[in-house]
LUMRO-705674 format. One record per residue (C-alpha): residue number from 1; x, y, z. Coordinates in steps of 0.2 Angstrom, whole numbers, plus 2048, in hexadecimal, padded with zeros to 3 digits. Example, Ala and Ser with C-alpha at 12.3 -4.5 7.8 and 13.67 -1.06 7.14 Angstrom:
{1,{83E,7EA,827}} {2,{844,7FB,824}} 
END
This chain:
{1,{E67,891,CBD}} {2,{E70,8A2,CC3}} {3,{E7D,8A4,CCD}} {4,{E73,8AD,CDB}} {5,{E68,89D,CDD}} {6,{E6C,890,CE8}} {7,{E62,883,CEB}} {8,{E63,873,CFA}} {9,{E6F,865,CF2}} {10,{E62,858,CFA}} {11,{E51,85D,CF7}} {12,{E54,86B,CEA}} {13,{E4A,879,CF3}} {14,{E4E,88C,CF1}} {15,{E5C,890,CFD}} {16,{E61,8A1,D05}} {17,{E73,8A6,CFF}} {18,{E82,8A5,D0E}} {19,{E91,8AE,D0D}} {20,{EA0,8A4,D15}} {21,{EB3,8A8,D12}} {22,{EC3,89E,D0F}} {23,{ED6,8A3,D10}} {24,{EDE,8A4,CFD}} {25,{EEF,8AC,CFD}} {26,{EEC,8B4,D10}} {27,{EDC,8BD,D0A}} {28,{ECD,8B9,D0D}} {29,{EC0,8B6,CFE}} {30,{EAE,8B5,D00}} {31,{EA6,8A4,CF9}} {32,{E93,8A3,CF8}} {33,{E8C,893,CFD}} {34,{E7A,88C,CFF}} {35,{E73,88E,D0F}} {36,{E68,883,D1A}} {37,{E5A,87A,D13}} {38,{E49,881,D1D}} {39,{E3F,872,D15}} {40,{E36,869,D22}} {41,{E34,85A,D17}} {42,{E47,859,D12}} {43,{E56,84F,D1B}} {44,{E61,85D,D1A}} {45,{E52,868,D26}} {46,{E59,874,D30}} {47,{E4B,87D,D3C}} {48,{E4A,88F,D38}} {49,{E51,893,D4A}} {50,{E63,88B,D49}} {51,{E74,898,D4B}} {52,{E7E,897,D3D}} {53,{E90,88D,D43}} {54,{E9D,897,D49}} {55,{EAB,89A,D3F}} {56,{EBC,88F,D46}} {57,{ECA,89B,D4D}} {58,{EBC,8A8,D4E}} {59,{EB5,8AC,D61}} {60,{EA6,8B7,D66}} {61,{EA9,8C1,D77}} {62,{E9D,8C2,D81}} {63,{E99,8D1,D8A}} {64,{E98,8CE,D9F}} 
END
């Protein structure tokens, strides 16, 4: 398997690639992570319209 492919830990379908980020030594370094599983049939189903979760300490502003 190559690095660039991720697959669903339950159901071991094809995956898209996410890019999250952790804090090492005050930087921030990219990890790549599997992301939601878009399997119907899987327990790990996530519909194809759901946001991605907001990052915690990170806020959006909204625009009045």
């Amino acid at each position: 398997m190559d690095s660039s492919d991720q697959v669903c830990p339950v159901c071991g379908q094809p995956v898209e690639t996410v890019v999250k980020r952790h804090k090492t030594l005050g930087v921030w370094v990219p990890v790549w992570t599997p992301g939601p599983c878009h399997n119907p049939e899987c327990e790990a189903y996530v519909p194809g319209g759901a946001r991605p979760r907001e990052e915690p300490g990170r806020t959006v502003s909204e625009e009045s």
